[in-house]
Backbone as CSV, one residue per row, in Angstrom:
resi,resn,N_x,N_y,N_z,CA_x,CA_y,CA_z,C_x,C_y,C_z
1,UNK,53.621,83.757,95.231,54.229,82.569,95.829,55.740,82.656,95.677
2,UNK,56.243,82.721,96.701,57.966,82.476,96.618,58.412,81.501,96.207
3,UNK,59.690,81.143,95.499,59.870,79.628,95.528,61.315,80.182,95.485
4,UNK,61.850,79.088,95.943,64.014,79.335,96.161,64.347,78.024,95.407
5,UNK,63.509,77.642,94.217,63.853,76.245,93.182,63.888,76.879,91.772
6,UNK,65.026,76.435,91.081,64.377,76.883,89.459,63.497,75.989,88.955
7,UNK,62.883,74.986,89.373,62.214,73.814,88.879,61.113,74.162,89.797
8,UNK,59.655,73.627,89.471,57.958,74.334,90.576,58.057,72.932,90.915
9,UNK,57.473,72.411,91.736,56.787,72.117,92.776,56.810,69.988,91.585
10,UNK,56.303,70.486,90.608,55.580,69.454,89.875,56.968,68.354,88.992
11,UNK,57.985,69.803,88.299,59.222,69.293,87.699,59.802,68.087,88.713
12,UNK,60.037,69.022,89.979,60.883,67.967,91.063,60.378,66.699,91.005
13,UNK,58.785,66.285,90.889,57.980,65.354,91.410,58.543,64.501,90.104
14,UNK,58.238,65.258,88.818,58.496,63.983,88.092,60.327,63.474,87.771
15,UNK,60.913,64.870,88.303,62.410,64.298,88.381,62.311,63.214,89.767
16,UNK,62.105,63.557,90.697,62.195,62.343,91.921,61.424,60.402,91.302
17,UNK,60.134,60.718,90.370,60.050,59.814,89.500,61.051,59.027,88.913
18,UNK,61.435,59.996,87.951,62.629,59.448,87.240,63.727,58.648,87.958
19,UNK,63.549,59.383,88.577,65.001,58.829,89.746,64.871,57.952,90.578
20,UNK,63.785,57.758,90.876,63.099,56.471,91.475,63.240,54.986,90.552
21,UNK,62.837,55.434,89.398,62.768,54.235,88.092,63.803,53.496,87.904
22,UNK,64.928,54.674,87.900,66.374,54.351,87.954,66.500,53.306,89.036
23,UNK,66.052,53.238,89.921,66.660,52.227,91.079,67.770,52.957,92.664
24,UNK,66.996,54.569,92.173,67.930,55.369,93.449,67.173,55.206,94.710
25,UNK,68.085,55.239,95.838,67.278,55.300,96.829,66.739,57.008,97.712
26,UNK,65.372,56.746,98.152,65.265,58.082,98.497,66.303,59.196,99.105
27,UNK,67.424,58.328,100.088,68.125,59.909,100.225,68.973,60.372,98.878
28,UNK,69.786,59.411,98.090,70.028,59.747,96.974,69.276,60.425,96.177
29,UNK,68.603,60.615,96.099,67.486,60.980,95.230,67.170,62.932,95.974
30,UNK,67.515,62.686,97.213,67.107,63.933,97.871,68.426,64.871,97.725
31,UNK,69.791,63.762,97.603,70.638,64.741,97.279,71.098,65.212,95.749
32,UNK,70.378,64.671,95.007,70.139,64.896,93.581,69.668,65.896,93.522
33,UNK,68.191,66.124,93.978,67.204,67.419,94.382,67.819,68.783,94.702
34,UNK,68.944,68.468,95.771,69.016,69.300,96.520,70.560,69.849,95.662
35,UNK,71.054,69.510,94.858,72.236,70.249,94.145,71.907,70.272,93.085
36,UNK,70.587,70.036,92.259,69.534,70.894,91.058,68.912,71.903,91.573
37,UNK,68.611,71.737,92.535,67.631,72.941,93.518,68.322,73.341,94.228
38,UNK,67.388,74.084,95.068,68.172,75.237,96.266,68.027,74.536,97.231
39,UNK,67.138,73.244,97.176,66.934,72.707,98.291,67.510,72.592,99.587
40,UNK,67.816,72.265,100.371,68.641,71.653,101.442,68.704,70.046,101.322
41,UNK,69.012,69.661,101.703,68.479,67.622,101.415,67.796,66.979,102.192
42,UNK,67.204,67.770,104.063,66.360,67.675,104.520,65.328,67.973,103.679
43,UNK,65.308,68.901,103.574,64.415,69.464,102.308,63.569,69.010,101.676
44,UNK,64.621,68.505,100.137,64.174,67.560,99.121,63.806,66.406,100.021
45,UNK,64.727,65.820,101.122,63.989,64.343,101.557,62.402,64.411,101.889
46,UNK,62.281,65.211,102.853,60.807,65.359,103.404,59.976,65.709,102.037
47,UNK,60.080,66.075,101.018,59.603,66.231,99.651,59.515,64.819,99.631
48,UNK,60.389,64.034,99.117,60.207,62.930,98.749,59.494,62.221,99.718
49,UNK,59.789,62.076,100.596,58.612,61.054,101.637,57.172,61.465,101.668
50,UNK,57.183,62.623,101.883,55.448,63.190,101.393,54.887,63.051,100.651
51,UNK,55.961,63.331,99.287,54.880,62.585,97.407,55.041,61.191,97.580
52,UNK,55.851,60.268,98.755,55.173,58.931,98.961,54.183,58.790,99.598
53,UNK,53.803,59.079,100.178,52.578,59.045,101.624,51.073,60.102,101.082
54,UNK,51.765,60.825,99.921,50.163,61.977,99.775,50.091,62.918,100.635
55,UNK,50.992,62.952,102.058,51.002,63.872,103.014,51.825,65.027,103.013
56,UNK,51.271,65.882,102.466,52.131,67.292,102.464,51.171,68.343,102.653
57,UNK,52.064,69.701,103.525,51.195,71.121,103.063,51.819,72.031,102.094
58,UNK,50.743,72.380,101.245,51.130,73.339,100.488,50.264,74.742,100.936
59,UNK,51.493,75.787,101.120,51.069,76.528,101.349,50.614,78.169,100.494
């Protein structure tokens, strides 16, 4: 499995948690993601809207 994150799949989820608790709002939160990660902030966003909804592919 490739990954272009130093953090898997699960870290992000409970950092986007965290960051949620805080009172951030999702794109904040995506650009948090995305300058810890390699993300892009499309990226991390569509991350974040998916671990809201349950709707994601993992491939």
């Amino acid at each position: 499995m490739e990954s272009h994150s130093t953090l898997d799949h699960q870290g992000v989820e409970r950092l986007v948690h965290s960051l949620e608790d805080s009172g951030l709002k999702p794109r904040d939160i995506a650009k948090s993601i995305s300058s810890i990660t390699q993300m892009s902030n499309s990226e991390a966003y569509k991350m974040i809207v998916e671990g809201r909804t349950g709707v994601r592919d993992d491939h």
